[in-house]
N, CA, C and O atoms as a DFTB+ gen file, in Angstrom:
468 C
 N C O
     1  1      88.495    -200.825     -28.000
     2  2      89.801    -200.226     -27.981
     3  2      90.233    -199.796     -29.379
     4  3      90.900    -198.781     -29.581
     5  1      89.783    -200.691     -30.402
     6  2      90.258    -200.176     -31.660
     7  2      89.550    -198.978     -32.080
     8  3      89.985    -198.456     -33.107
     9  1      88.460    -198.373     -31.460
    10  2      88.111    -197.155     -31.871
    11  2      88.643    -196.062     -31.492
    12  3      88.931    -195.043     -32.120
    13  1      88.793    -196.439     -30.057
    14  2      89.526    -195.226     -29.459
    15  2      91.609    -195.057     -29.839
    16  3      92.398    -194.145     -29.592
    17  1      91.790    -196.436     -30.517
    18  2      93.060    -196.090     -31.703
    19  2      92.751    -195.471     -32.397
    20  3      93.043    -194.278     -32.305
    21  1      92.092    -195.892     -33.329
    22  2      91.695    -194.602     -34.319
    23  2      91.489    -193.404     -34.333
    24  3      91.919    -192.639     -35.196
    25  1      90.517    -192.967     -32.973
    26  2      90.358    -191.406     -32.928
    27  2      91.407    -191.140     -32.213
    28  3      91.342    -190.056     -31.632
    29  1      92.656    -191.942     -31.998
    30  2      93.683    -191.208     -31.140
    31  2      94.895    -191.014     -32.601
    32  3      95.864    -190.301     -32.861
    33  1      94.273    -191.908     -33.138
    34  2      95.091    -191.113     -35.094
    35  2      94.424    -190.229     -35.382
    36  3      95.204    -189.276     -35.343
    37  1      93.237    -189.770     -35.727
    38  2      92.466    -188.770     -36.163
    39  2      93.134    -187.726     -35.419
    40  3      94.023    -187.020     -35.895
    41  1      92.701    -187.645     -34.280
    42  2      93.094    -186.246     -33.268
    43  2      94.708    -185.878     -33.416
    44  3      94.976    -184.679     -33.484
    45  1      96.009    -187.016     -33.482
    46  2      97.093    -186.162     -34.119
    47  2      96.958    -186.183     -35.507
    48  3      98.115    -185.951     -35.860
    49  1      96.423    -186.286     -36.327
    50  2      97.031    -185.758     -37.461
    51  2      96.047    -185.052     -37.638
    52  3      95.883    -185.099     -38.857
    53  1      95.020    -184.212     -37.073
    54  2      94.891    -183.125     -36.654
    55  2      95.118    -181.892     -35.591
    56  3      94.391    -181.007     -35.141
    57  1      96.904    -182.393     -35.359
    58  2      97.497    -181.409     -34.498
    59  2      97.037    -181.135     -33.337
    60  3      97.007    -179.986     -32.897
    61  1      96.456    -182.575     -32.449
    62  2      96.148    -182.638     -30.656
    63  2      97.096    -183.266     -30.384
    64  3      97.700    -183.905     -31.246
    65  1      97.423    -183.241     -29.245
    66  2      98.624    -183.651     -28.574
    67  2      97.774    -184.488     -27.481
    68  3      97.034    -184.043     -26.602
    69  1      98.009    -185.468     -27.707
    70  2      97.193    -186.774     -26.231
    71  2      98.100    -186.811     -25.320
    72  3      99.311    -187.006     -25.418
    73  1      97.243    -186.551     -24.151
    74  2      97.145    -186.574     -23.117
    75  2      97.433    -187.471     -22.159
    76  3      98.422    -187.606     -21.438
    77  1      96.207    -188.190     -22.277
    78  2      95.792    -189.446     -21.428
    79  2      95.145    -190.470     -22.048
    80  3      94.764    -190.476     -23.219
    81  1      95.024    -191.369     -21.208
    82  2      93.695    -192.190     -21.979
    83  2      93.197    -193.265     -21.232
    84  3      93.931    -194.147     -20.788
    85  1      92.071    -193.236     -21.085
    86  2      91.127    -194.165     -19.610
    87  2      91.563    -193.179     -18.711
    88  3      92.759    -193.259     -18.434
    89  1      90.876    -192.189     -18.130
    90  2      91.149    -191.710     -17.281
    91  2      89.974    -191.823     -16.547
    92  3      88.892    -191.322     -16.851
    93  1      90.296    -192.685     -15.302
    94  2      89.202    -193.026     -14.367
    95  2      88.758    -192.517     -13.478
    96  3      89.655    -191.813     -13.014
    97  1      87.592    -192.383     -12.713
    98  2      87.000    -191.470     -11.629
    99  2      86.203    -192.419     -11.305
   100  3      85.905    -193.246     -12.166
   101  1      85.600    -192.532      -9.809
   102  2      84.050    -192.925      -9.497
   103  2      82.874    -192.844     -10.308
   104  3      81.819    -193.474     -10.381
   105  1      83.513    -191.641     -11.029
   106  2      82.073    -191.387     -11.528
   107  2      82.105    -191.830     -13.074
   108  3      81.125    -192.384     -13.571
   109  1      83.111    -191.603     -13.713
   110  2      82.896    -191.889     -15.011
   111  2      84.882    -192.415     -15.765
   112  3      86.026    -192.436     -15.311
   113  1      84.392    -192.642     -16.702
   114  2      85.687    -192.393     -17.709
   115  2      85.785    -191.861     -18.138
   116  3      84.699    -191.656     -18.679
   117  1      87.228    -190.492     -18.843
   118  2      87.314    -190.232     -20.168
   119  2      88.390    -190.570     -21.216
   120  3      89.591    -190.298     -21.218
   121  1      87.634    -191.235     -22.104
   122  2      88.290    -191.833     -22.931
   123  2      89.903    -191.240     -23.141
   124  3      90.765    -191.612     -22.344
   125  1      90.268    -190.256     -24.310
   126  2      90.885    -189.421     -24.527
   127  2      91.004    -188.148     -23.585
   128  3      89.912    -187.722     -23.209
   129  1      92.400    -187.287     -23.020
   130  2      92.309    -186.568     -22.730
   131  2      93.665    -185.539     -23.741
   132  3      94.851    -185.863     -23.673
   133  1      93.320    -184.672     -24.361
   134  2      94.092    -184.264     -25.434
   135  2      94.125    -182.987     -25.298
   136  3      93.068    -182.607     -24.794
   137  1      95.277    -181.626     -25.638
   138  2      95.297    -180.399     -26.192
   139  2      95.734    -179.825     -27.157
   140  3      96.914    -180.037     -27.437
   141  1      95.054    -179.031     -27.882
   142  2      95.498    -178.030     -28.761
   143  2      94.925    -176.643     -28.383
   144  3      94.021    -176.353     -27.599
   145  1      95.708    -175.874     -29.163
   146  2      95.712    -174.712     -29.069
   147  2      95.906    -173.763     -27.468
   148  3      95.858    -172.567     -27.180
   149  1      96.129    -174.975     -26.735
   150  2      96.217    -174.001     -25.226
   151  2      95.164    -174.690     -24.343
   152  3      95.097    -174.412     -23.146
   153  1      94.340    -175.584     -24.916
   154  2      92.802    -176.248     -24.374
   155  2      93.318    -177.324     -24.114
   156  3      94.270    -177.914     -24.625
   157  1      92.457    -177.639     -23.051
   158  2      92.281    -178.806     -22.460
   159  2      91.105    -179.589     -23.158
   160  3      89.994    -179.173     -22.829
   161  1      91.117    -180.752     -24.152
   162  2      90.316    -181.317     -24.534
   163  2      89.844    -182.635     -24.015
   164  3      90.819    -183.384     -23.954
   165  1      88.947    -183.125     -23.687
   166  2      87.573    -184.482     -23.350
   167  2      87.167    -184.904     -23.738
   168  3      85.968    -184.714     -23.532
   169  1      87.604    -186.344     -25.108
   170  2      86.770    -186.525     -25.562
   171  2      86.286    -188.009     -25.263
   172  3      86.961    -188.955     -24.858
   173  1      85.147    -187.964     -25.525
   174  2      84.792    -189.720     -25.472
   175  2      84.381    -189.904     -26.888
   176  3      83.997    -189.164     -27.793
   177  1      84.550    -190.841     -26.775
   178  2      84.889    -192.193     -28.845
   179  2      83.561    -192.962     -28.492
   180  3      83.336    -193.346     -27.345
   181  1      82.796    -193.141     -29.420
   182  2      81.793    -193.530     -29.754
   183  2      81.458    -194.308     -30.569
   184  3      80.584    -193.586     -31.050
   185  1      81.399    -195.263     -31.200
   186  2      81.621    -196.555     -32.164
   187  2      79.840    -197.039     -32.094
   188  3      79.066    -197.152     -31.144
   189  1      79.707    -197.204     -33.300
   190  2      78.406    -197.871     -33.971
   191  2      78.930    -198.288     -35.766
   192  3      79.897    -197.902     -36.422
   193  1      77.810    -199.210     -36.095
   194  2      77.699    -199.751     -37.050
   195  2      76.566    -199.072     -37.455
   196  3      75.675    -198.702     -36.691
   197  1      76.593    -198.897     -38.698
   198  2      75.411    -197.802     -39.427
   199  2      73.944    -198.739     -39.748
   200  3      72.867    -198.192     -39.985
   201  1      74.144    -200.297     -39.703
   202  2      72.889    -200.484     -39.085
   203  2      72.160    -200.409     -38.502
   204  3      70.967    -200.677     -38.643
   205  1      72.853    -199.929     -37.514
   206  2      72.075    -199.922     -35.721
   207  2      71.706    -198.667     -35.130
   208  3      70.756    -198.555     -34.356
   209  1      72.629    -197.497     -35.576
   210  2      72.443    -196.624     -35.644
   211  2      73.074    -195.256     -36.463
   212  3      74.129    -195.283     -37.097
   213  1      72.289    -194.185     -36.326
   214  2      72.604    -193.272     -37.963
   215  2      74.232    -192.694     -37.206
   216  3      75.294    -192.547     -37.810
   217  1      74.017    -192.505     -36.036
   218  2      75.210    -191.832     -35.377
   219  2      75.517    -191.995     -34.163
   220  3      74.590    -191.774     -33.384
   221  1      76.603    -192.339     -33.659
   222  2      77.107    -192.904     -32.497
   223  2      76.912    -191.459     -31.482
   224  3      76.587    -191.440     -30.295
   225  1      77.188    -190.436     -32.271
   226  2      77.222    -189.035     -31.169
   227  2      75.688    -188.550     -30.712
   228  3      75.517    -187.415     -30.267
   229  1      74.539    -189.539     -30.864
   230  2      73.421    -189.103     -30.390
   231  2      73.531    -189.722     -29.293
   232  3      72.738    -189.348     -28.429
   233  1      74.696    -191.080     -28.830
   234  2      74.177    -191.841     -27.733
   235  2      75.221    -190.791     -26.372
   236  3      75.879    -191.480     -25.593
   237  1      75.261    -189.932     -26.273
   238  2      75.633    -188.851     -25.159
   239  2      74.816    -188.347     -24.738
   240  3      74.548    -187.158     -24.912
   241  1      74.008    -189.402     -23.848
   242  2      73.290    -188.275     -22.886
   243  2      73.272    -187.847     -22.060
   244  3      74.220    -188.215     -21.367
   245  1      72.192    -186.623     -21.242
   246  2      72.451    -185.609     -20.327
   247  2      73.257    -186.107     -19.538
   248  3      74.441    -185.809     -19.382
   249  1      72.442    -187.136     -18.846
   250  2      73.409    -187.778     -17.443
   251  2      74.313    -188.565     -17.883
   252  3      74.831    -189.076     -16.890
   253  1      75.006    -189.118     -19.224
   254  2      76.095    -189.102     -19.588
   255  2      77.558    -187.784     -19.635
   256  3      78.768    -187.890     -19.437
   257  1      76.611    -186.563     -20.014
   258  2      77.456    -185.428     -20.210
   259  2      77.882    -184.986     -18.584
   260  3      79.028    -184.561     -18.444
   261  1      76.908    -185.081     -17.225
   262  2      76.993    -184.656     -16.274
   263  2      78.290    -185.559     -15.941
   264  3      79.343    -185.129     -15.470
   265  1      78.043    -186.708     -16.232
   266  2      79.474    -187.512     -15.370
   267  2      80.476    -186.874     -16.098
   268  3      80.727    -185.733     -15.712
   269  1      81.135    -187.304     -17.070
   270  2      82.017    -186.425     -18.204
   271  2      82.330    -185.180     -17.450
   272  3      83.533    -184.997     -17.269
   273  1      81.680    -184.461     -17.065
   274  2      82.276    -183.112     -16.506
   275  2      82.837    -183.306     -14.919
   276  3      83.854    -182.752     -14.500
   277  1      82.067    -184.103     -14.210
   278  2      82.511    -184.460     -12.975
   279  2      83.356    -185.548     -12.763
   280  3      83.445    -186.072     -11.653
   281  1      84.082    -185.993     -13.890
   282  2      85.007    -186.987     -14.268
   283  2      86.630    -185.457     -14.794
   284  3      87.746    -185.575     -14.289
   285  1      86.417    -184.699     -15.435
   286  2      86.807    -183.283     -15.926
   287  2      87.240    -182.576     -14.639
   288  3      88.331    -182.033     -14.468
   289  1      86.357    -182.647     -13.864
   290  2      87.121    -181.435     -12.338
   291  2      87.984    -182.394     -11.814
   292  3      89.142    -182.033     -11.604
   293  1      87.581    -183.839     -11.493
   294  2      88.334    -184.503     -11.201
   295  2      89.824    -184.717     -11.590
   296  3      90.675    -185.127     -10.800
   297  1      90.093    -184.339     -13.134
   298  2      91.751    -184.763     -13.919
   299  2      91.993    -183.432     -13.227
   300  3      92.852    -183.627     -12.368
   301  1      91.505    -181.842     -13.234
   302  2      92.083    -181.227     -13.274
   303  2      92.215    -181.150     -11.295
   304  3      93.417    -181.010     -11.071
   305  1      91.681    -181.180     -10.363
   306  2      91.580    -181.809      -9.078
   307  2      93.382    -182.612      -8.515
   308  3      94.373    -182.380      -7.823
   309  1      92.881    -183.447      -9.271
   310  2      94.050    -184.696      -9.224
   311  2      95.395    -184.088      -9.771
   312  3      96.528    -184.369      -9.378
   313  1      95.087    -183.315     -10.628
   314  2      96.509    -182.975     -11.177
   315  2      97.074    -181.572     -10.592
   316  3      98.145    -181.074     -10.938
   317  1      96.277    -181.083      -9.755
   318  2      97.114    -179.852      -9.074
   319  2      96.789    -178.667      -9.872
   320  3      97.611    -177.751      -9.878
   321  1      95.234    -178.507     -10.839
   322  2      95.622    -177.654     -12.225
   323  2      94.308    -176.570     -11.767
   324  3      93.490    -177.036     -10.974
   325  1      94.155    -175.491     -12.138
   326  2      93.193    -174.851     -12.156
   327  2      92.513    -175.580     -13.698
   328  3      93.092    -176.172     -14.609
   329  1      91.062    -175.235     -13.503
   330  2      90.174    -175.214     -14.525
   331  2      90.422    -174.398     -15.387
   332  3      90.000    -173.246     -15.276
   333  1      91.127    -174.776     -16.398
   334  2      91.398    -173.773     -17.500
   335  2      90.427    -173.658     -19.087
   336  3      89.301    -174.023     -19.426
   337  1      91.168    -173.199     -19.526
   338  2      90.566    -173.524     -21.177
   339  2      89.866    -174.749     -21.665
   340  3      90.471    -175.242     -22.616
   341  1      88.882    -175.343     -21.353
   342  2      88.452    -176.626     -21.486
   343  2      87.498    -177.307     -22.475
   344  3      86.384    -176.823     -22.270
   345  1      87.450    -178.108     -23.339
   346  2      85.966    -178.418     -24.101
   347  2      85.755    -179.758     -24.118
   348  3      86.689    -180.555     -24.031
   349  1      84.451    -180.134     -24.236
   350  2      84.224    -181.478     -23.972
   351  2      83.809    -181.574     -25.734
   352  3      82.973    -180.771     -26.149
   353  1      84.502    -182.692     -26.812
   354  2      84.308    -182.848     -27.962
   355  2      84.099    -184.483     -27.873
   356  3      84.615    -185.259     -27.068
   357  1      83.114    -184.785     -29.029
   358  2      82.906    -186.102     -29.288
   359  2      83.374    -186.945     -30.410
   360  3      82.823    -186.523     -31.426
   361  1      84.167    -187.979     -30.690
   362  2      84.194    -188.603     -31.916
   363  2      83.896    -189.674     -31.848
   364  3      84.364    -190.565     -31.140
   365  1      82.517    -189.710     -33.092
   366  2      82.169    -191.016     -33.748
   367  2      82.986    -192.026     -34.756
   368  3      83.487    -191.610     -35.800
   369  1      83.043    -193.007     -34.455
   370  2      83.843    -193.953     -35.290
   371  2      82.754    -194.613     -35.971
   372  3      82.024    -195.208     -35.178
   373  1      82.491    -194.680     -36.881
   374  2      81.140    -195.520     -37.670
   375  2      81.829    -196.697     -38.762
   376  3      82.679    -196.349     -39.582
   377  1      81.530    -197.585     -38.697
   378  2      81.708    -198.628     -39.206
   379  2      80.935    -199.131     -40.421
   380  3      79.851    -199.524     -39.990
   381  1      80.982    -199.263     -41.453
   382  2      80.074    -199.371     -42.638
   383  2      80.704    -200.458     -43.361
   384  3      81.485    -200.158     -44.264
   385  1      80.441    -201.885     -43.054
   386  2      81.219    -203.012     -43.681
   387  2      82.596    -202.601     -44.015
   388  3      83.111    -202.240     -42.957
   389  1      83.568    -202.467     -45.146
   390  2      85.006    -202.624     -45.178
   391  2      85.221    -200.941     -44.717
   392  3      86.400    -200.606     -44.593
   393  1      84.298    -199.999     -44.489
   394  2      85.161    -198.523     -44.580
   395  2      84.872    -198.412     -43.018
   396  3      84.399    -199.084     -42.101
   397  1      85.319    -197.430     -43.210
   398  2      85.229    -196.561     -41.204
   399  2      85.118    -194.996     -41.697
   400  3      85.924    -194.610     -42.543
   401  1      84.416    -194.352     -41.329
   402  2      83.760    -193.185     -40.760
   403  2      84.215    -192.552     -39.972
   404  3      84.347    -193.218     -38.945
   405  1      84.735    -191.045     -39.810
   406  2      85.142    -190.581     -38.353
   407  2      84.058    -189.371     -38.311
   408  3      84.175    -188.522     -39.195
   409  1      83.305    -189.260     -37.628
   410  2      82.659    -188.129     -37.337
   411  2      83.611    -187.373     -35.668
   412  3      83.847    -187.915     -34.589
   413  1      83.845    -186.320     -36.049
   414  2      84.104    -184.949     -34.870
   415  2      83.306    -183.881     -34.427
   416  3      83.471    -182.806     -35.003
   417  1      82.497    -183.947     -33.549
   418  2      82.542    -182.567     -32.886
   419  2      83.073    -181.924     -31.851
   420  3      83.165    -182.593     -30.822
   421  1      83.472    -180.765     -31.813
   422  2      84.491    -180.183     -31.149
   423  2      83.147    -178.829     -30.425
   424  3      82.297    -178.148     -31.000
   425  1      83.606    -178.968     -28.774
   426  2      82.915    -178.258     -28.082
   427  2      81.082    -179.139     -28.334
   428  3      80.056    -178.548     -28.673
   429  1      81.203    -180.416     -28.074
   430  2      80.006    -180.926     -28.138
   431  2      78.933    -180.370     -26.963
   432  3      77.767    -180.105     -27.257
   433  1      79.326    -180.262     -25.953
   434  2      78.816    -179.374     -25.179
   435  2      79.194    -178.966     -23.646
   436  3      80.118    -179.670     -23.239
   437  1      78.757    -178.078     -22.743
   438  2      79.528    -177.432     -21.709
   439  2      78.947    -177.403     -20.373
   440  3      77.770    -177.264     -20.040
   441  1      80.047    -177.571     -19.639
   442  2      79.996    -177.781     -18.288
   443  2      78.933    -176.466     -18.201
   444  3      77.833    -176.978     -17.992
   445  1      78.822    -175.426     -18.250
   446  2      77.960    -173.955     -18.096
   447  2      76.740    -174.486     -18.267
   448  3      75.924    -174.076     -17.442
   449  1      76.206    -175.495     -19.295
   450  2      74.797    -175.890     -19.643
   451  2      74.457    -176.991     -18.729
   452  3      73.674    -177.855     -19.125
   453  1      74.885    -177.042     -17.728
   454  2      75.202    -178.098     -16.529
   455  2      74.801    -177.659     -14.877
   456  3      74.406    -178.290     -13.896
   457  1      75.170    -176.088     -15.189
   458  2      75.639    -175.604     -13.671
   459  2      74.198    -175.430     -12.678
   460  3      74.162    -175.197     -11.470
   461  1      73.070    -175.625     -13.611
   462  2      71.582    -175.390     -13.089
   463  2      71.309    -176.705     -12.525
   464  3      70.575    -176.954     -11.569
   465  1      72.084    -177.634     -13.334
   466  2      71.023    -178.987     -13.364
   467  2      71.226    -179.690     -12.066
   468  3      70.587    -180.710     -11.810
């Protein structure tokens, strides 16, 4: 939980407006649900210690990203909303004895790279 505090400081004082948070489905969680600029943002928070690993945003995988999106039709489903402007972004929280780390990517990747699978 304390990570996903943190990236819920990171994301406003970079001008997102939160959303939600634990937003549950059958299929998955998403952590954060946040907008700027007119977008609907998704992100899931990711926490590692730099012993263990170099970066928390490698541990998203495929069939991690598939739920994430089918967790995504679901908020917008539930909420009465068309599928609008949407991106699925990741933030790493990295932990390095007394400091913390925020790694962001924004538009980590897309429901479109999905629609085959």
């Amino acid at each position: 939980m304390r990570s996903e505090d943190l990236a819920c400081e990171f994301l406003a004082k970079n001008g997102f407006a939160i959303v939600a948070r634990n937003f549950r489905t059958r299929h998955a969680e998403i952590d954060i649900v946040a907008e700027k600029d007119g977008r609907i943002c998704f992100i899931e928070v990711r926490s590692a210690a730099t012993l263990f690993l170099n970066s928390p945003l490698l541990t998203i995988t495929y069939p991690k990203q598939k739920r994430l999106i089918r967790a995504a039709r679901e908020y917008f489903y539930r909420r009465k909303m068309r599928e609008k402007n949407s991106e699925f972004d990741v933030i790493g929280i990295v932990y390095d004895g007394e400091s913390v780390r925020t790694e962001f990517v924004r538009d980590a990747f897309r429901a479109s790279d999905h629609e085959r699978a």
